[in-house]
C-alpha positions as CSV (number, residue, x, y, z in Angstrom):
1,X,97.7,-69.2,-72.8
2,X,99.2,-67.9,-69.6
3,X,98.7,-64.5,-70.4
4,X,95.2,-64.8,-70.7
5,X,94.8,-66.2,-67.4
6,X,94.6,-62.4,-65.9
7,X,92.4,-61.3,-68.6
8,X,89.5,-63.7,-67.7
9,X,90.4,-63.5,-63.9
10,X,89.2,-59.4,-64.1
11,X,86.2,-60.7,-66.4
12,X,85.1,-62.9,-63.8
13,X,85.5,-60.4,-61.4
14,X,83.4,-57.8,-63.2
15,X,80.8,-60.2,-63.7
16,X,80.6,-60.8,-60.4
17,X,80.9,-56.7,-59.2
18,X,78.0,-56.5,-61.7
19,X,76.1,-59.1,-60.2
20,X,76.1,-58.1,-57.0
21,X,75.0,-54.5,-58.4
22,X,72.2,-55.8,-59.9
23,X,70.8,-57.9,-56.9
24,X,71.2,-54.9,-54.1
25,X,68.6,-52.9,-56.9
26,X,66.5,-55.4,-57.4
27,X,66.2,-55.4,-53.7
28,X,66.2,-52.1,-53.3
29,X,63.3,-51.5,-55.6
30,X,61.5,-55.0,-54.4
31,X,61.9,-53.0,-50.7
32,X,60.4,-49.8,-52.4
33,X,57.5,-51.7,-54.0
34,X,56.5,-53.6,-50.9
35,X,56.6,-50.4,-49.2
36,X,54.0,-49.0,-51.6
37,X,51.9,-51.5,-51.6
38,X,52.1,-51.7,-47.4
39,X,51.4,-48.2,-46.8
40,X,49.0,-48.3,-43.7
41,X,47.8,-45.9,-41.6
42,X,49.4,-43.2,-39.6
43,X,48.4,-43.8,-35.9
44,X,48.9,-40.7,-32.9
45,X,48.7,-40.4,-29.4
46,X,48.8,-37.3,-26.8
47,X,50.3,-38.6,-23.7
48,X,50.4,-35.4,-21.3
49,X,50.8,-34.6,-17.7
50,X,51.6,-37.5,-15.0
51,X,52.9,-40.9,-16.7
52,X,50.3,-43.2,-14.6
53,X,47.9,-45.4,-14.9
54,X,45.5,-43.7,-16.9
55,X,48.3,-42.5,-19.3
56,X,49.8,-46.6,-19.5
57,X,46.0,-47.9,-20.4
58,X,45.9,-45.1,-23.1
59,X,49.2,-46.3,-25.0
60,X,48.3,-49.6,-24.8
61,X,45.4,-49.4,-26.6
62,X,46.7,-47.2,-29.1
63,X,49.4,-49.9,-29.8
64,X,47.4,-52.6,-29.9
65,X,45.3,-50.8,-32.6
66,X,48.1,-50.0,-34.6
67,X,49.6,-53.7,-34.2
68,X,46.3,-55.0,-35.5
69,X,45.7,-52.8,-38.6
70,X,49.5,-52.8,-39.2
71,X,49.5,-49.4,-39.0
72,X,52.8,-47.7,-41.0
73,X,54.2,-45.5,-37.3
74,X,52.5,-45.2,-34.4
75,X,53.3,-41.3,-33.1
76,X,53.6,-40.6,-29.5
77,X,53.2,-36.8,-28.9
78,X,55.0,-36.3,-25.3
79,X,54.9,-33.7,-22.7
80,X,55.6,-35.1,-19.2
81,X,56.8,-33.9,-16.5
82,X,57.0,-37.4,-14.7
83,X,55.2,-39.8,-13.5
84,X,54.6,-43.4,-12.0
85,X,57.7,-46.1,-12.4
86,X,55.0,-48.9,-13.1
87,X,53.6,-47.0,-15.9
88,X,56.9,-45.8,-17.1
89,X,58.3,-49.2,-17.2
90,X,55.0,-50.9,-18.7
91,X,54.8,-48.2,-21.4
92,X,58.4,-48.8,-22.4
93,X,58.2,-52.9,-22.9
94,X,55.3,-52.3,-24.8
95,X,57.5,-50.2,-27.6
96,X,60.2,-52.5,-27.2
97,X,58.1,-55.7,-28.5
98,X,55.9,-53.1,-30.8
99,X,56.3,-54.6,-34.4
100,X,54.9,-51.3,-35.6
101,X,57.7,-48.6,-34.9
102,X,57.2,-45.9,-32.4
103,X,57.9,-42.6,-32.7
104,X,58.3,-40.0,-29.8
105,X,58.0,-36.5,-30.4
106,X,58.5,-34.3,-27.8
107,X,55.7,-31.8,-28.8
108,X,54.0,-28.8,-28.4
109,X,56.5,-26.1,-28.6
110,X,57.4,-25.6,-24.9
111,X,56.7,-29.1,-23.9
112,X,59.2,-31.3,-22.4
113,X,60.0,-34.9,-21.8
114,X,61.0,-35.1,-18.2
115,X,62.0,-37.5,-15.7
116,X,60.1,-40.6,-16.7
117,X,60.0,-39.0,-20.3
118,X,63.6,-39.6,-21.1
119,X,63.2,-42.9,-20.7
120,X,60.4,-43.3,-22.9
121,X,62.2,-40.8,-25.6
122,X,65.3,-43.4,-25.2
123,X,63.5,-46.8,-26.0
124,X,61.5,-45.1,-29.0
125,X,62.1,-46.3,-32.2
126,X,62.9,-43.1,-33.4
127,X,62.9,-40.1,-31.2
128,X,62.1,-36.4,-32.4
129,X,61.6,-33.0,-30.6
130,X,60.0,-30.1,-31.4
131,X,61.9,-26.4,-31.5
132,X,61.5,-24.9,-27.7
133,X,61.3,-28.3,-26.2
134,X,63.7,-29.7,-23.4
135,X,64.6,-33.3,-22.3
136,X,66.5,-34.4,-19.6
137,X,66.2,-34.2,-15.0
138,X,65.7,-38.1,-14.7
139,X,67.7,-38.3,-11.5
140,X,65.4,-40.0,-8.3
141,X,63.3,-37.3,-6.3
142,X,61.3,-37.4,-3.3
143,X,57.5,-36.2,-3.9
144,X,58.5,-32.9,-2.3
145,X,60.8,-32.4,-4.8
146,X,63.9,-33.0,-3.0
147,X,67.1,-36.2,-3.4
148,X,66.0,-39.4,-1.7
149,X,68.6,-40.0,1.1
150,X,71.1,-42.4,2.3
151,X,71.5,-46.3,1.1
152,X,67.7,-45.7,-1.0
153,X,69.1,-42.9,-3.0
154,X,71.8,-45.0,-4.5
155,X,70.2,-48.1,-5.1
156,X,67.3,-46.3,-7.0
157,X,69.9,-44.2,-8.6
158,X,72.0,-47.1,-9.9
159,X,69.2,-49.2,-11.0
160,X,67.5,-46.1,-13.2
161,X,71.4,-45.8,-14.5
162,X,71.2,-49.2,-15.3
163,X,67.9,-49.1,-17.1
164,X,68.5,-46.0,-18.9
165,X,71.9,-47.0,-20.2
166,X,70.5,-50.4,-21.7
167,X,67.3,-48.4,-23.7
168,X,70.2,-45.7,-25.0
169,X,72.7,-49.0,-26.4
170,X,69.3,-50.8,-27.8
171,X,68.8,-47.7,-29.5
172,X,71.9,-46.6,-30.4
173,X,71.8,-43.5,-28.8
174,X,74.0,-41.6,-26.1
175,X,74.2,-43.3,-23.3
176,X,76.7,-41.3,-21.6
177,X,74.3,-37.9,-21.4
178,X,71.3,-40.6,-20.3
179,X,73.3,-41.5,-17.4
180,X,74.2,-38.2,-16.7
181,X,70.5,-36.9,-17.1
182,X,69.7,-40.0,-14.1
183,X,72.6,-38.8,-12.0
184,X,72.7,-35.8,-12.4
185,X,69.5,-34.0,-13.6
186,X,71.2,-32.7,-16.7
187,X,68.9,-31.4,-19.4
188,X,69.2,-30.2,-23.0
189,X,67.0,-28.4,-25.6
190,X,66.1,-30.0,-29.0
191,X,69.5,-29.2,-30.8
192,X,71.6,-29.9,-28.3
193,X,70.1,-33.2,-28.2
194,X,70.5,-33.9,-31.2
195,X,74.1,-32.6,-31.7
196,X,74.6,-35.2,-28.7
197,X,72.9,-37.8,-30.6
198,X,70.1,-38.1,-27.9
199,X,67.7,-37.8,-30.5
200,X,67.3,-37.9,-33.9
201,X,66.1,-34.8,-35.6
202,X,64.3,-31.5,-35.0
203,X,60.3,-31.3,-36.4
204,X,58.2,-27.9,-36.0
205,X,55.3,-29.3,-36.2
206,X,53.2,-33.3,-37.1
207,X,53.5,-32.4,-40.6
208,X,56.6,-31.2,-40.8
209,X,57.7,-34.6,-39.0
210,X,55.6,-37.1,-41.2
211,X,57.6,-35.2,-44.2
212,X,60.9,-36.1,-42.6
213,X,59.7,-39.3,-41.9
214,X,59.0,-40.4,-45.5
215,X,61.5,-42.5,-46.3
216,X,63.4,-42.9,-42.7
217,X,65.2,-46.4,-42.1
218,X,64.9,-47.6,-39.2
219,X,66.8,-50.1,-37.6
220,X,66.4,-52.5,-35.0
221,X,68.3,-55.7,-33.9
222,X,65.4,-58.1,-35.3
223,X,64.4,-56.1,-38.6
224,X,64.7,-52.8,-40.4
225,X,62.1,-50.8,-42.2
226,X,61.7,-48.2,-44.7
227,X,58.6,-45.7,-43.6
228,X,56.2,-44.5,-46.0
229,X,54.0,-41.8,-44.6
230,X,52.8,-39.6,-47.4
231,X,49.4,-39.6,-47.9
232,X,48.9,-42.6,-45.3
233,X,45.5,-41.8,-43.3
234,X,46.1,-40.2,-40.2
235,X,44.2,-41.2,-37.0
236,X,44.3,-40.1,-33.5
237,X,43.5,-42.4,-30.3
238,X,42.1,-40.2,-27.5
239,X,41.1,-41.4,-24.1
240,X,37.5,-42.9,-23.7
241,X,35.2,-42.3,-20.8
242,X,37.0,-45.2,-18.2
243,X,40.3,-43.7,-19.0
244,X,39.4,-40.3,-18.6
245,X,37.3,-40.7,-15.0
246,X,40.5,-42.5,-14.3
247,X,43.1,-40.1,-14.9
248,X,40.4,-37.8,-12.5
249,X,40.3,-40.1,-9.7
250,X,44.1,-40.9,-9.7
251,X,44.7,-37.2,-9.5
252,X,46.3,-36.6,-5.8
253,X,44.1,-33.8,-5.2
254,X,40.7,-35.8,-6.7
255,X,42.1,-38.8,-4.1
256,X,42.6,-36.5,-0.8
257,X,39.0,-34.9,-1.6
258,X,37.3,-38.4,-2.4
259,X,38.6,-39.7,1.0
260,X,37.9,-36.8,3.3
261,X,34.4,-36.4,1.6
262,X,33.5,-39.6,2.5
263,X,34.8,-39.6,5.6
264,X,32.8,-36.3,6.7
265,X,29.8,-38.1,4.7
266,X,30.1,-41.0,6.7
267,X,30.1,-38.7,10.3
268,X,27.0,-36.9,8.9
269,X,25.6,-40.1,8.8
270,X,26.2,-41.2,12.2
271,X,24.8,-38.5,13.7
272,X,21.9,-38.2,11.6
273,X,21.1,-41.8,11.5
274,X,18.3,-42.9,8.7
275,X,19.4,-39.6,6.4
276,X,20.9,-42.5,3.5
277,X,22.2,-39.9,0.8
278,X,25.4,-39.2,3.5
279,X,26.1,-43.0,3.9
280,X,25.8,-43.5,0.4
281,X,27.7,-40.8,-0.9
282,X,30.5,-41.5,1.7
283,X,30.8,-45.2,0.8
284,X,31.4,-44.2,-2.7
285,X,33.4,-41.2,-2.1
286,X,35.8,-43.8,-0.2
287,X,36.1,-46.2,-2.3
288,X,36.9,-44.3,-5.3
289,X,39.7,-42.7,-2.9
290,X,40.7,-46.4,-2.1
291,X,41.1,-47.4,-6.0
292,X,42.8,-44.0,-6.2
293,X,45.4,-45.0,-3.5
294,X,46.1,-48.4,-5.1
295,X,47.6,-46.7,-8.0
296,X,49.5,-43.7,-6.2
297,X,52.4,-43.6,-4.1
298,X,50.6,-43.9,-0.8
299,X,51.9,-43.9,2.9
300,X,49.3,-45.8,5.3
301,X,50.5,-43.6,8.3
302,X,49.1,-40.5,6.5
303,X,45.7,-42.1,5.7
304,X,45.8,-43.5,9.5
305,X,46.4,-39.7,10.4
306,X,43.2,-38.0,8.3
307,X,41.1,-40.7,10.2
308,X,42.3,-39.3,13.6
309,X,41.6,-36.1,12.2
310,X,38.1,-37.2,11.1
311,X,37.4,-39.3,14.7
312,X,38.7,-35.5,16.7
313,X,36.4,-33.7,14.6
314,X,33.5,-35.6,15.2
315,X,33.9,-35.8,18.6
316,X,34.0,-31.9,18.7
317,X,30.7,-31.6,16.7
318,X,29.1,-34.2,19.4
319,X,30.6,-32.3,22.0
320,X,31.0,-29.0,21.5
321,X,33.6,-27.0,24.3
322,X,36.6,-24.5,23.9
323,X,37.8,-26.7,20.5
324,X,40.6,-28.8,21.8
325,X,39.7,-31.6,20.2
326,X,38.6,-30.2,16.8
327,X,42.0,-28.3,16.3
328,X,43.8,-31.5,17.5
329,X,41.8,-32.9,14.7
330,X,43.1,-29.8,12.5
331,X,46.6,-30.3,13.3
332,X,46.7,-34.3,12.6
333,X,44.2,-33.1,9.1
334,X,47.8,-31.1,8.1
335,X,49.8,-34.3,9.2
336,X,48.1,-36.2,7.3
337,X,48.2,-34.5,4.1
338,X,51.9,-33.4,4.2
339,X,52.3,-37.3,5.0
340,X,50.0,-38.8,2.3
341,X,52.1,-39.4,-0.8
342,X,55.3,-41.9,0.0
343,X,58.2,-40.2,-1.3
344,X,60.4,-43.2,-1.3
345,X,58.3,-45.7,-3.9
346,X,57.8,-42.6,-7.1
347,X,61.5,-42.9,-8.1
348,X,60.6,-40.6,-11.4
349,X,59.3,-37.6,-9.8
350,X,56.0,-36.4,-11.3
351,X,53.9,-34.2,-9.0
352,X,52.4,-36.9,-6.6
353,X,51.5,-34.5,-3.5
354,X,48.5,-32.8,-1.8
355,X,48.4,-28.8,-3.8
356,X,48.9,-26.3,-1.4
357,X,45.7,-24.7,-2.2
358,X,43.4,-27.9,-1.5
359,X,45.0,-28.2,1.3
360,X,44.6,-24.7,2.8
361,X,41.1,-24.6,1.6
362,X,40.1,-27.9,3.3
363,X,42.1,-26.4,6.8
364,X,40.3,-23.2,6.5
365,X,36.8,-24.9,6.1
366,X,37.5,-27.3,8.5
367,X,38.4,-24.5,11.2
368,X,35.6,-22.0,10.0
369,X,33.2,-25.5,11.1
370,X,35.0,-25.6,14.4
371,X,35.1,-21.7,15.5
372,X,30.9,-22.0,14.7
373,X,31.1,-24.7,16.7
374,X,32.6,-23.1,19.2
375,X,30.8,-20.2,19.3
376,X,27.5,-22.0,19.7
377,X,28.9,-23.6,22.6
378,X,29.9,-20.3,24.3
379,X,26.6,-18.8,23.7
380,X,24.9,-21.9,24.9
381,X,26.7,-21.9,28.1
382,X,26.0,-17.9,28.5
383,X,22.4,-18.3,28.7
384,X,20.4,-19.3,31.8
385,X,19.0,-22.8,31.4
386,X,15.7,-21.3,31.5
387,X,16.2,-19.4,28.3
388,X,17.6,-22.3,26.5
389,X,14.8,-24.4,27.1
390,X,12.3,-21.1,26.0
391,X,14.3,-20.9,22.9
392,X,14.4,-24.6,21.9
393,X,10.7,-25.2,22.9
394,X,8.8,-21.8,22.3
395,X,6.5,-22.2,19.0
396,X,6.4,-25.8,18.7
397,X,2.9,-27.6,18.6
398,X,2.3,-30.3,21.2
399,X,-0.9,-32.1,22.4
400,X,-3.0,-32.0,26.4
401,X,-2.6,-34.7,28.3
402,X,-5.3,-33.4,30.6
403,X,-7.7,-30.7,30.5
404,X,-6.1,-27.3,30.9
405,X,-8.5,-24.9,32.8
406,X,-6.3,-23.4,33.8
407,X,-3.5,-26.0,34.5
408,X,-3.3,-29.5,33.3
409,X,-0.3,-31.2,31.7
410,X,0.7,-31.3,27.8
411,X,3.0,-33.6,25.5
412,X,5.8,-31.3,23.7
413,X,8.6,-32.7,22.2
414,X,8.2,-36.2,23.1
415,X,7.8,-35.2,26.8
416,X,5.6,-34.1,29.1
417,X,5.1,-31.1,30.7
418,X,3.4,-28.8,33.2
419,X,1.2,-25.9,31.8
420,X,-0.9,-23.6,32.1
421,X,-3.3,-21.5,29.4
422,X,-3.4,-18.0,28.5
423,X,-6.5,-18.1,29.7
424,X,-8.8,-20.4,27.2
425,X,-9.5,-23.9,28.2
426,X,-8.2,-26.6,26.3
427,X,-10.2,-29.9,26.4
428,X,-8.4,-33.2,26.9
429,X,-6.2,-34.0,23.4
430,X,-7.0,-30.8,21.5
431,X,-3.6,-29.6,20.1
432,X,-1.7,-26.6,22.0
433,X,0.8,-23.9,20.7
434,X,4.0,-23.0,23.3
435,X,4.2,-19.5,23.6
436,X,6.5,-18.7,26.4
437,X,8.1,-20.8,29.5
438,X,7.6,-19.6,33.0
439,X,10.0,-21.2,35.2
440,X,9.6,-25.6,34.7
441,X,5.8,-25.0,33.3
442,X,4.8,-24.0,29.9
443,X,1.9,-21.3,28.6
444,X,0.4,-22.6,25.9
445,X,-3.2,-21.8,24.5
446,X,-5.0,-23.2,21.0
447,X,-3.2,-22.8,17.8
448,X,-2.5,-19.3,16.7
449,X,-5.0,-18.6,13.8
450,X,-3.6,-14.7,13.8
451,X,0.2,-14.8,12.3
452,X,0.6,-11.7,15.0
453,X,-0.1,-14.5,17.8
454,X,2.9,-16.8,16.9
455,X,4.9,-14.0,17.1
C-alpha cells in the first residue's frame, strides 16, 4: 500500500496541473469572446500647436465621447511644442481616470512632443511615435526662451521632476530619462525612445498603428485590457466653432492686437464723440483681449505700460508739436510688449510672447501716424495765421446776417464774420459762398453756379 502512495500523489498533481490549464483557456478565450463582442469604435484627436485652453476643452470632449459610447481607444495625435501648465496638468488627470485607454502618438512625420508633451506622452496609456519624430526638452523656460533664475528655477524644476517621475512609475516607463528630459532638456528620436523604454513602439502611419494595436494588452493598476481595433469604426473629433474662435483669441499675437485695437478705437472715439462704430468696436476689441489675458501668462505692468503708451499717443494727436510725447508713447508701446507675457507662471515653455513682426509692424504704424502728425504741425506753424484761416474757411457755404451791399456781416462756420461781396448784393439770409479772406473780413458773393467760380 505504501508504495502507492507516490503514484496517486503525481495523479493528483496532474490533475490539478491540468486543471489549472484548462481554466487560464477558458479565460483566455471567455476574454477573447468578450472582446469580440465589445468591439466599439475607434475614437481620434489632433492636438497641435500651444497645449492651452482651447487644446484642454478639445480633449475633453473627445474623452467624454469616447467614455460614453465605450469607445475601444481613444488616439491622441500630438505635435506640441509646449504649452500652458493648467492645460497640461488638466489634460493629463483626464487620461489618468479615462476608463477608455489613451493612446499618444507622436505624429506627423517631423512632429514632436515637447515640453508639456512629454508629460502627456508619459501618463498615456500606451505611448507611440512616428519615424522622424522627437520627444524630450521638458526642463522650465522663461517665455523668452531662456532658464528661470534663482530660488524659482529650482522649485519649478523639482516639482516638474516630481510630477514627471510619478506619470513614468504609473506607467511603467523610464523614469530616469523623464527626469533628465525636465532637468536637463534631453531629447531623443522615436527609436531611441523606445530602446530606453520611453515609449512603446514605432508606427509610420494611423493604420499602421491600429494594426499593431490589435491585440495590445494593456495594463493598468485597476484593470487590464485586450484591444480590438480591426475593422472598429473610426471617428475623428475636430474643434467646433467656440473652440476654434478660442484658440484665435488666446493666440498672443490675436490678444496684443485685440487690446491695442480697442484701445486706439476707444481714442477715436473720444475725439470724435457721437461716431458709435469706434466705441463699439473698441469695447469688444478689449474685452475679447481681456478673456484672452485670463487664460495666458500675463504681467499687469506690461498691460499698465501699452495704456501709457495709448494715453501719450492721444495726447500727441490732441496736441500736435515736435512728437515728444508720441515717441514717449512709442517707447513705453515697445515696453509694453517686450513685458506682456510673465515668464515666471508658463513653467512648460510653449511660445507665449508678442512675434517680432507684430510687433515691429504695430511700432512702424504707430510712428508713420506720429511723423504725419508732426509734419502737419510744422506746416501749420509755417504758415501766416491769415493763410490758415483762408485755407480752413475758403469754399465753405455760410448764411448773411445783414444785407451785404457791399459790406454786411455773414454766419460761417458757426461764427460770425465781417464781409464784403464781389460786388453783387446779397439780401438779408440768402446763402453766401467764401471765396477768399482779406485780412479779418471775408469776400463772399452768391453760390457759384459755374464749377470755374468755385475754383
Amino acid at each position: 500500500m505504501q508504495t502507492l502512495l507516490p503514484h496517486k500523489g503525481i495523479l493528483l498533481g496532474r490533475r490539478i496541473l491540468l486543471g489549472m490549464i484548462v481554466l487560464v483557456t477558458a479565460l483566455l478565450c471567455l476574454d477573447g469572446v468578450l472582446a469580440q463582442e465589445r468591439k466599439g469604435p475607434v475614437d481620434t484627436v489632433s492636438i497641435t500647436g500651444a497645449i492651452d485652453p482651447a487644446s484642454e476643452r478639445l480633449f475633453a470632449r473627445a474623452l467624454d465621447r469616447a467614455t460614453a459610447d465605450q469607445a475601444e481607444v481613444l488616439i491622441v495625435l500630438l505635435d506640441t511644442p509646449g504649452g500652458l501648465d493648467s492645460s497640461m496638468r488638466a489634460m493629463v488627470q483626464g487620461m489618468l481616470q479615462s476608463p477608455v485607454p489613451v493612446v499618444v502618438f507622436v505624429y506627423p512625420q517631423g512632429g514632436r512632443a515637447a515640453s508639456a508633451g512629454v508629460f502627456l506622452a508619459m501618463a498615456a496609456h500606451v505611448a507611440v511615435m512616428a519615424p522622424g519624430t522627437d520627444i524630450g526638452a521638458a526642463h522650465p523656460v522663461s517665455v523668452g526662451g531662456g532658464q528661470m533664475l534663482g530660488d524659482m528655477d529650482v522649485k519649478v524644476t523639482n516639482e516638474a521632476v516630481a510630477y514627471i517621475r510619478s506619470l513614468a512609475e504609473l506607467r511603467q516607463r523610464n523614469a530616469e530619462w523623464a527626469e533628465q528630459a525636465v532637468r536637463s532638456s534631453q531629447t531623443m528620436t522615436a527609436q531611441e525612445a523606445v530602446a530606453a523604454d520611453v515609449v512603446d513602439f514605432i508606427a509610420r502611419d494611423v493604420p499602421d498603428l491600429l494594426a499593431q494595436l490589435e491585440g495590445y494588452r494593456v495594463q493598468t493598476p485597476t484593470w487590464s485590457r485586450t484591444l480590438v481595433v480591426q475593422g472598429a469604426p473610426l471617428r475623428e473629433m475636430e474643434y467646433n466653432v467656440a473652440e476654434q474662435a478660442l484658440k484665435f483669441i488666446i493666440n498672443p499675437n490675436t490678444a496684443y492686437l485685440l487690446f491695442l485695437i480697442g484701445l486706439y478705437a476707444v481714442i477715436a472715439e473720444l475725439y470724435n464723440p457721437g461716431a458709435v462704430v469706434p466705441a463699439v468696436v473698441g469695447a469688444i476689441a478689449i474685452v475679447l483681449a481681456l478673456v484672452a489675458f485670463g487664460t495666458l501668462p500675463i504681467n499687469w505692468g506690461g498691460v499698465a505700460l501699452l495704456l501709457v503708451a495709448a494715453a501719450l499717443i492721444a495726447f500727441e494727436a490732441q496736441n500736435p508739436g515736435l512728437g515728444v510725447l508720441g515717441f514717449g508713447g512709442v517707447a513705453a508701446l515697445v515696453l509694453g510688449t517686450l513685458l506682456l507675457y510673465q515668464p515666471l507662471t508658463a513653467p512648460f515653455g510653449g511660445p507665449f510672447f508678442v512675434s517680432p513682426w507684430v510687433l515691429g509692424f504695430m511700432v512702424a504704424l504707430t510712428v508713420a501716424f506720429l511723423l504725419l502728425l508732426v509734419r502737419l504741425a510744422a506746416q501749420s506753424q509755417n504758415e501766416p495765421q491769415q493763410f490758415r484761416g483762408k485755407r480752413r474757411i475758403v469754399g465753405q457755404e455760410g448764411v448773411a446776417v445783414t444785407a451785404l451791399d457791399p459790406e454786411g456781416v455773414v454766419r460761417v462756420g458757426g461764427e460770425e464774420w465781417s464781409a464784403r461781396t464781389t460786388g453783387t448784393a446779397v439780401a438779408e439770409g440768402e446763402m453766401v459762398w467764401v471765396y477768399d479772406v482779406e485780412g479779418l473780413a471775408l469776400v463772399v458773393g452768391p453760390a457759384p453756379e459755374i464749377p470755374a467760380l468755385s475754383t
